[in-house]
C-alpha positions in Angstrom: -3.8 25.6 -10.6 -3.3 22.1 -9.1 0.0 20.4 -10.1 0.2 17.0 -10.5 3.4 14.5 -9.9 4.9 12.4 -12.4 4.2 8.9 -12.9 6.9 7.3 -11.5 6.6 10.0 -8.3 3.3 8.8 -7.4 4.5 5.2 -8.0 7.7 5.8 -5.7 5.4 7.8 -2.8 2.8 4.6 -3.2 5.1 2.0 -2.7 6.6 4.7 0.2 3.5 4.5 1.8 2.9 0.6 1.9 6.3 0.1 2.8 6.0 2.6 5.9 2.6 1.1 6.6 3.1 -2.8 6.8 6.9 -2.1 8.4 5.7 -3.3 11.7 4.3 -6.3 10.4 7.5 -7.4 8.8 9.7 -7.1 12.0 9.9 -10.2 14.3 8.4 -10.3 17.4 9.8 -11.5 20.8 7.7 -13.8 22.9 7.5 -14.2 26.2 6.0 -17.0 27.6 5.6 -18.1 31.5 8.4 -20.3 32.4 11.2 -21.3 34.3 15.6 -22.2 34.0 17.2 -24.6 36.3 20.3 -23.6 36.8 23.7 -25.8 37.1 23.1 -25.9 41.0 19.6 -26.8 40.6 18.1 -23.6 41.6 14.4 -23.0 39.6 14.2 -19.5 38.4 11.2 -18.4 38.1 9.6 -15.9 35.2 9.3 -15.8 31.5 11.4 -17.0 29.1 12.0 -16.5 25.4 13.6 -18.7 23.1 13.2 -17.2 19.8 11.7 -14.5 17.2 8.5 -15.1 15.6 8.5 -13.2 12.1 10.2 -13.4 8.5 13.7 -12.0 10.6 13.2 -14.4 13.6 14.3 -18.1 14.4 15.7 -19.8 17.6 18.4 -18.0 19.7 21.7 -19.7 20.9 20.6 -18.3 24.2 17.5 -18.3 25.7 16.4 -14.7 27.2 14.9 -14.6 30.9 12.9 -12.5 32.5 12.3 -12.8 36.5 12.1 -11.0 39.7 13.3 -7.6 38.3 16.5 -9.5 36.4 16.7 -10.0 32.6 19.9 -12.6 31.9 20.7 -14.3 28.8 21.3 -18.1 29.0 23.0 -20.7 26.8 23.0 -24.3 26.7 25.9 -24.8 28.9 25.0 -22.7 31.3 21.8 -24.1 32.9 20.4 -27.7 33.2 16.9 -26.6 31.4 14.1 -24.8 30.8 10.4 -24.7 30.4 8.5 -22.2 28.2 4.9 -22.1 27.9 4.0 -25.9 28.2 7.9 -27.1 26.4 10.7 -28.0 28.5 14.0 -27.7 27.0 16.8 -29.8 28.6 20.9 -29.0 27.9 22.6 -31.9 26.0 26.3 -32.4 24.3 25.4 -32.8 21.0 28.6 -33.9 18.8 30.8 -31.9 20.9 28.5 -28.9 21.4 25.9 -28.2 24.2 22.5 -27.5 22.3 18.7 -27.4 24.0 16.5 -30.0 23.0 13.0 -30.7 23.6 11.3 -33.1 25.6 8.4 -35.3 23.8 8.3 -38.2 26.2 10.0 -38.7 29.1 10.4 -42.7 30.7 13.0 -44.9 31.0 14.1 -43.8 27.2 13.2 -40.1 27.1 12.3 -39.1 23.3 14.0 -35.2 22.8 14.3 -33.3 19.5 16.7 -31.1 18.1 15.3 -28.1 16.7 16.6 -26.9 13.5 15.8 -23.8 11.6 17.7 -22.1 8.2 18.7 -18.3 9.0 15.7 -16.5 7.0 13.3 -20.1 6.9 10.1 -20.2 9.1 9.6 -23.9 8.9 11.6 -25.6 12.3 12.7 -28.8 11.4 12.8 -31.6 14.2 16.0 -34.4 14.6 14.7 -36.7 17.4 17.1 -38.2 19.6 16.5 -40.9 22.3 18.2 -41.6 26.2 17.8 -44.3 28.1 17.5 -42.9 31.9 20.6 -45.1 33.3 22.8 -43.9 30.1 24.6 -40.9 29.2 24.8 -41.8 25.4 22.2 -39.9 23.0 21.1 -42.2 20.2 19.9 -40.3 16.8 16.6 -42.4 16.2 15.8 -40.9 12.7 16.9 -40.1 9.4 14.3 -37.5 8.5 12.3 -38.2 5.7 14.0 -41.4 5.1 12.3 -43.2 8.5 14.2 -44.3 11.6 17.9 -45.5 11.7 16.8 -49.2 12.2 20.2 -50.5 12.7 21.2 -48.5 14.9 17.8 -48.6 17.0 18.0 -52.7 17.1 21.1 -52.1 18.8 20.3 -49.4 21.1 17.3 -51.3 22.0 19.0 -54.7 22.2 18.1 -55.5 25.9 14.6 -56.0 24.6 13.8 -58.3 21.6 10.1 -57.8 21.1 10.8 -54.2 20.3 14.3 -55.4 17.9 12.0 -57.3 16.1 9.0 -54.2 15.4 11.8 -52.4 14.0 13.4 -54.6 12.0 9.7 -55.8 10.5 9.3 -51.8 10.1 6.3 -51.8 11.9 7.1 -48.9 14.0 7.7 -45.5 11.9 8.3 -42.9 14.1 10.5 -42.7 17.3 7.3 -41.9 19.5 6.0 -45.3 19.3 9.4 -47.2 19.7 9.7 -45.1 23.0 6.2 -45.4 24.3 6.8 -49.6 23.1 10.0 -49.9 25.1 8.5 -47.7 28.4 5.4 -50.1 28.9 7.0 -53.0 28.2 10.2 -52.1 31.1 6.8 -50.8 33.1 5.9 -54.6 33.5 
């Protein structure tokens, strides 16, 4: 005589099942990529470096995690000068009173770096690009987000050379890439 389970039994094992089943799919996974830290004293660390989950649970950790000649250490952003992971550098800045890593795009006599952003439980990493000139401590937020770049703010920042002043105010320059790359060739000459 074969017995059979009640409907919402077989419903409750199912879902059971295909829970148990797709569990490792749903847990974030830690990357490690090839890398290095530079430290405060300007040692280079050599190893692999994570910087944050991948996965519906993951996002960007406050401190990167290194790997390297038998030592695992966690680092934050006021603890080393940089880092590079995979084919991204990261470099420490103060960022309204708080040391963050941000990304190097393009680096010159104005170096181009972005912020990386991302919402606990979000898998979409927004970017806030900031720009440095090389003989200034002083980052300058170049954009607004969706809104463009902060034009005002970028004719004054980029006062020293008019050309460039006058792309921005004539908005023919939309993202902070080409007023960097502009402003490099043109201190190149």
């Amino acid at each position: 005589m074969i017995s059979r389970l009640p409907v919402r039994q077989t419903y409750f094992l199912s879902f059971l099942f295909i829970f148990s089943v797709n569990i490792s799919e749903i847990q974030a996974q830690e990357v490690y990529l090839p890398g290095y830290v530079v430290t405060l004293k300007g040692d280079t660390l050599i190893g692999n470096v994570s910087d944050r989950k991948m996965g519906p649970f993951g996002g960007i950790h406050a401190k990167i995690k290194f790997k390297g000649n038998g030592r695992k250490k966690r680092y934050s952003a006021d603890n080393i000068q940089s880092y590079r992971k995979g084919d991204s550098i990261y470099r420490s800045f103060n960022l309204d009173g708080e040391d963050r890593f941000l990304r190097l795009e393009v680096e010159g006599v104005v170096s181009l770096d972005k912020f990386e952003l991302q919402e606990q439980g979000e898998g979409m990493v927004m970017d806030i690009a900031y720009l440095k000139k090389r003989d200034n401590p002083t980052l300058v937020r170049a954009d607004q987000g969706l809104l463009g770049l902060k034009r005002n703010l970028l004719i004054q920042f980029f006062s020293d050379c008019p050309p460039l002043a006058d792309k921005i105010r004539s908005k023919e320059f939309k993202f902070p890439y080409q007023v960097v790359n502009f402003y490099n060739e043109w201190k190149a000459r």
